[in-house]
C-alpha positions as CSV (number, residue, x, y, z in Angstrom):
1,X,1.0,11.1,-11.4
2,X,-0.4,8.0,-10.1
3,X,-3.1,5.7,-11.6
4,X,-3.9,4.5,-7.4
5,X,-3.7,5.9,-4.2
6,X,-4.2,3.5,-1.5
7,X,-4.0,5.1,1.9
8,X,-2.8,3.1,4.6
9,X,0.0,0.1,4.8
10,X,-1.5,-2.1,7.4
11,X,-2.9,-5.7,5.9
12,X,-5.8,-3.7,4.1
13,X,-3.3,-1.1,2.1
14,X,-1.0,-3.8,1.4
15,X,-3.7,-6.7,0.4
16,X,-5.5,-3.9,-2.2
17,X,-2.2,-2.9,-3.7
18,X,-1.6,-6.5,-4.2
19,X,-4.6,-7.0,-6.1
20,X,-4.4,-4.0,-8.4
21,X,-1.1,-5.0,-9.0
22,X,-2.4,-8.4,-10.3
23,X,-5.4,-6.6,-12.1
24,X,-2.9,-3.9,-13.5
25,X,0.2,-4.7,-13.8
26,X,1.7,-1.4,-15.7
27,X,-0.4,0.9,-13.0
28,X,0.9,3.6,-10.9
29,X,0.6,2.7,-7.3
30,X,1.2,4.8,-4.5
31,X,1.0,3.4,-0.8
32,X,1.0,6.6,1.8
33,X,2.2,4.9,5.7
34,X,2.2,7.6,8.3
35,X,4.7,4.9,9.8
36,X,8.3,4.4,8.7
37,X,7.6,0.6,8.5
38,X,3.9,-0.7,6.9
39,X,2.4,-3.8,7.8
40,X,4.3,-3.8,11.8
41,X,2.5,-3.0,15.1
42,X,3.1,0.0,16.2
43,X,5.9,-0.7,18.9
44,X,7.8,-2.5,16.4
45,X,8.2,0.4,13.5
């Protein structure tokens, strides 16, 4: 079970997990990237 669900690894997904991980350190987080890479254009993933 997790405590967060972000949906989404571009620089939104990752910038949110970020901050709840600075806001809630001993949270569940749980990024979901329909890419294999996050964060990359997609003609570099």
């Amino acid at each position: 079970m997790y405590d967060f669900v972000i949906i989404g690894g571009g620089i939104i997904g990752m910038s949110t997990a970020m901050q709840l991980i600075d806001v809630y350190p001993d949270a569940r987080i749980a990024l979901l990237e329909k890419r294999v890479r996050a964060s990359l254009p997609p003609d570099r993933a």
